[in-house]
C-alpha positions in Angstrom: 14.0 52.9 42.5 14.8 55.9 40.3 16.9 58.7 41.0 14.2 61.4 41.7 13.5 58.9 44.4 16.6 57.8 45.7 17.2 61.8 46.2 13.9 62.4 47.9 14.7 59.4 50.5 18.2 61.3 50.8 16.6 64.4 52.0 14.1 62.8 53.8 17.0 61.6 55.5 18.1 64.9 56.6 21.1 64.6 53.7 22.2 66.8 50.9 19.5 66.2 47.9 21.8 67.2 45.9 24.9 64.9 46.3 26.9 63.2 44.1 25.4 59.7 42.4 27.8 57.3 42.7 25.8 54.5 41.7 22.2 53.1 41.0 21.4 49.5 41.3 20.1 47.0 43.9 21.2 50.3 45.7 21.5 53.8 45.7 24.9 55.1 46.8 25.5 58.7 47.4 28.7 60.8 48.3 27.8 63.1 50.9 31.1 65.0 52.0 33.8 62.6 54.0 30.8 59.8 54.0 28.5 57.8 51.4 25.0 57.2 52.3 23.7 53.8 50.6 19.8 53.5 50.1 17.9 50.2 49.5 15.2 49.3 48.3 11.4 48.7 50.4 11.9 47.3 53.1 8.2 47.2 53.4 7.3 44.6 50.7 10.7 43.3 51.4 10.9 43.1 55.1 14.4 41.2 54.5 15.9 44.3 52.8 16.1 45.9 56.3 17.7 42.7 58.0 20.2 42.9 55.3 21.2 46.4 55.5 21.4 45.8 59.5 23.5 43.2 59.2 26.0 44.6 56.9 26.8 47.7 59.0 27.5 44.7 61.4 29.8 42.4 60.0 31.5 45.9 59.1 31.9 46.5 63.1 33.1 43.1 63.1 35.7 43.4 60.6 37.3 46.4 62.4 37.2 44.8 65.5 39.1 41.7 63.9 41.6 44.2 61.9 40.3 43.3 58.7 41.0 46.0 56.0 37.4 46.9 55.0 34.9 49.6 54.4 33.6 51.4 57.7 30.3 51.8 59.1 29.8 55.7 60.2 26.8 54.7 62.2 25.5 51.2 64.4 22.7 50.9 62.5 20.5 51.3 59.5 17.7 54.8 59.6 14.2 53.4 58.3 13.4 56.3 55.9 9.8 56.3 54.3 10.2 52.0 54.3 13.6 52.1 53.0 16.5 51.2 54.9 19.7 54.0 54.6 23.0 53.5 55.5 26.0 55.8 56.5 29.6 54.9 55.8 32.9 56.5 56.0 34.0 57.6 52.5 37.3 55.3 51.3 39.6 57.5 49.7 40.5 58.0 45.9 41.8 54.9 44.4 45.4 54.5 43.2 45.1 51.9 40.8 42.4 49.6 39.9 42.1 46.1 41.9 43.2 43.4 40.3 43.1 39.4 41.6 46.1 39.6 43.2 44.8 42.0 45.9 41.3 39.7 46.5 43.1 36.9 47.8 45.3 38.2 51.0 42.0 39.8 52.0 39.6 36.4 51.9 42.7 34.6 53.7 42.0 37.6 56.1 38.4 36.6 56.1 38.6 32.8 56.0 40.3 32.9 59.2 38.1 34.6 61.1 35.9 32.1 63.6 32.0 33.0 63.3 31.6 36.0 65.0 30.2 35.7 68.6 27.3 37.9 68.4 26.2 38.2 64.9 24.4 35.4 63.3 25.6 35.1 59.1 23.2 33.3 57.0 23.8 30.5 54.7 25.5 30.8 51.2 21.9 30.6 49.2 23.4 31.0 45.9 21.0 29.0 43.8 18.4 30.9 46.1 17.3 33.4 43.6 16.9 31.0 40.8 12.8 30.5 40.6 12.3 34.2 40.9 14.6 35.4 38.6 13.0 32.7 36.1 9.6 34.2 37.3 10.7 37.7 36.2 11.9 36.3 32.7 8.3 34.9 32.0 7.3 34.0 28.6 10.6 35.8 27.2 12.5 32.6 27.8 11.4 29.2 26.6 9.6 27.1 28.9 12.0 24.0 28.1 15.2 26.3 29.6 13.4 27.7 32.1 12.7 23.6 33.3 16.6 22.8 32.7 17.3 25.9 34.9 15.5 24.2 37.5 16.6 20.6 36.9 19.9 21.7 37.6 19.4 23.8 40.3 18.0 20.7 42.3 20.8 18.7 40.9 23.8 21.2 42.2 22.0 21.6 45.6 21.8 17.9 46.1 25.0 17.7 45.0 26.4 20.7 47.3 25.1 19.4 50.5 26.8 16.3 50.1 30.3 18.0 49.4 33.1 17.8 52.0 35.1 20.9 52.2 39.2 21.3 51.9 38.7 24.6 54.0 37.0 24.6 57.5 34.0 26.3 56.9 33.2 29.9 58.5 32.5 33.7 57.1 33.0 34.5 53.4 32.5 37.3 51.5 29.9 35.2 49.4 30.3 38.2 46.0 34.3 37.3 46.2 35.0 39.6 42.3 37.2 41.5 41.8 35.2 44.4 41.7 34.7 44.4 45.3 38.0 45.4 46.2 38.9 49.1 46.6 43.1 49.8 46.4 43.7 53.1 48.5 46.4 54.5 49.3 47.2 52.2 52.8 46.5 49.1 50.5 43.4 47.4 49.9 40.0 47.2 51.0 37.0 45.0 51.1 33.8 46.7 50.1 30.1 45.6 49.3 29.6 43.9 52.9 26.0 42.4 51.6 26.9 39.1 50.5 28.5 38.1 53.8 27.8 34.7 54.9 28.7 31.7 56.6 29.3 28.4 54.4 31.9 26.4 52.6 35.0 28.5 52.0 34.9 27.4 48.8 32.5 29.5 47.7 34.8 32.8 47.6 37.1 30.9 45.8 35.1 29.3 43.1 34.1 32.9 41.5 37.6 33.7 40.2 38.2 30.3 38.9 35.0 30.8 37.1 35.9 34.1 35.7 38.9 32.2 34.5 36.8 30.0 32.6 33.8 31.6 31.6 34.6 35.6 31.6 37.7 36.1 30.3 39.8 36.5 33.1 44.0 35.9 32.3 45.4 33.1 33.5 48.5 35.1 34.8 45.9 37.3 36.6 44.4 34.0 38.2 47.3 32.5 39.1 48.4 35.8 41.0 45.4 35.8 43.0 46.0 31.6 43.9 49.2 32.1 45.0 48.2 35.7 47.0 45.6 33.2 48.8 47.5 30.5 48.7 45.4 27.8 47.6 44.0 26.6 43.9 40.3 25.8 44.8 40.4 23.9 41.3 42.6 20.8 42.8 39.4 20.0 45.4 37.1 17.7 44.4 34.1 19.2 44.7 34.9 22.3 42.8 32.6 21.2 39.9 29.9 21.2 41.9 30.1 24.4 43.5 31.5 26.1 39.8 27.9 24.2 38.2 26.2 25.9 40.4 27.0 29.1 40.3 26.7 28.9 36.6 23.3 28.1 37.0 22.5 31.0 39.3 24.5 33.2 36.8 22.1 32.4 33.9 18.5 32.5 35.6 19.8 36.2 36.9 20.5 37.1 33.4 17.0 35.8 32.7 15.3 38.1 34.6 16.5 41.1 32.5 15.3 39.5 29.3 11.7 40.6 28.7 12.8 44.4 28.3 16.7 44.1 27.1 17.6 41.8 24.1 20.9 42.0 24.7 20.1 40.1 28.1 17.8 37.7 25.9 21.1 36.7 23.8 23.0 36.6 26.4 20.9 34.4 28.5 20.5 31.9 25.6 24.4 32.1 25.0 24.8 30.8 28.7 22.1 27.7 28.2 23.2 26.1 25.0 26.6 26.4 26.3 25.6 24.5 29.6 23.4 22.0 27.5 26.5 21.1 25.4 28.6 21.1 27.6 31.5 22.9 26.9 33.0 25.2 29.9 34.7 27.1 28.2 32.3 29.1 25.7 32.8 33.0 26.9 30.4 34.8 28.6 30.2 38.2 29.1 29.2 39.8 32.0 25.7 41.8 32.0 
């Protein structure tokens, strides 16, 4: 989706065509006055696209209801607009500073003591989910012989992840647990991007930072800030490995998927495999 399209769905929509773009991605997110209007993609060839967008207005209701400080849902549902689903949500105030770790982990403690909400059913944490159709999308601009190690240790990890036993009780996670998810205001923090919300090992949340310590650059100061904020070092468990190996491997077949049409992505991608094939964990990535 485009942004000539993203502002014809916006008018269509009975909004402002010409508000400000905040962003254009798997969405496109508009500022419209006190509120931001978030349109996804067809829901008609992608009938789940609408269940998502439904569900995240409602783990937002959720959140409020439970106190959790989070972005707020300005309507109950999602408007169907020409097959794409558009959302309306109360505009968070300027930032005062950037987020940093530290602020992440009081708010997934927040989270990760919630019970499963009552009336709204989460999905499963389907993180290797994406993996055969983001190789798909890479197609001949990847070798064969990494696109089949990409699998292999997909079907490895899983294996391995359902046979894990949890530190944490499992329950609602954020399931996107960066950073960049995080909105400081001036009453204190904020969980945004709603999406990802899930219901799985609690572990998962935790395992992106201590990736990001690893792989992305990410200070160890910064980390240790946001363990102790939380709490808890996901890296003394077990089974951290496992859920770290897979995300790694989800991480590389997305990058894939932008390789026919951006070299960069190409490097990058093939950065990622010979990394994982010698296996060294600490060889930087860089986020794409």
């Amino acid at each position: 989706m485009n942004e000539m399209r993203a502002r014809e769905l916006l008018t269509a929509a009975g909004l402002p065509g010409g508000a400000e773009l905040i962003a254009l991605g798997e969405n496109a997110v508009f500022a419209v006055d006190d509120l931001v209007a978030k349109i996804g993609r067809d829901a008609v060839r992608n009938p789940e696209l609408r269940e998502r967008a439904e569900r995240e207005v409602a783990v937002a209701q959720w959140l409020a209801a439970s106190g959790v400080p989070a972005v707020r849902a300005a309507e109950p549902g999602a408007r169907m607009v020409d097959g794409h689903p558009v959302t309306l949500w109360h505009r968070l105030p300027d930032a005062v500073r950037p987020a940093e770790p530290r602020d992440l982990g009081p708010l997934l403690g927040a989270v990760h003591a919630l019970p499963a909400p009552a009336d709204l059913a989460l999905p499963r944490r389907e993180l290797l989910g994406g993996v055969e159709r983001w190789l798909g999308l890479a197609g001949e601009a990847i070798e064969p012989a990494d696109a089949a190690y990409l699998r292999e240790r997909r079907d490895g990890f899983a294996a391995a992840a359902a046979g894990l036993v949890p530190h944490l009780p499992p329950g609602p996670i954020h399931g996107d647990a960066l950073t960049r998810n995080v909105h400081v205001g001036p009453d204190g923090p904020v969980l945004v991007d709603l999406e990802t919300f899930s219901t799985d090992l609690r572990e998962h949340d935790l395992v992106v930072l201590a990736l990001s310590r690893d792989r992305y650059g990410l200070a160890a100061g910064a980390y240790d800030a946001f363990t102790a904020a939380y709490g808890w070092d996901v890296r003394e468990w077990d089974g951290c490995a496992v859920l770290r190996g897979a995300r790694e491997t989800a991480s590389c077949a997305w990058v894939a998927q932008h390789a026919p049409a951006n070299p960069k992505a190409l490097d990058e991608f093939r950065r990622r495999v010979a990394s994982l094939r010698d296996g060294d964990p600490a060889v930087r990535w860089y986020p794409f």
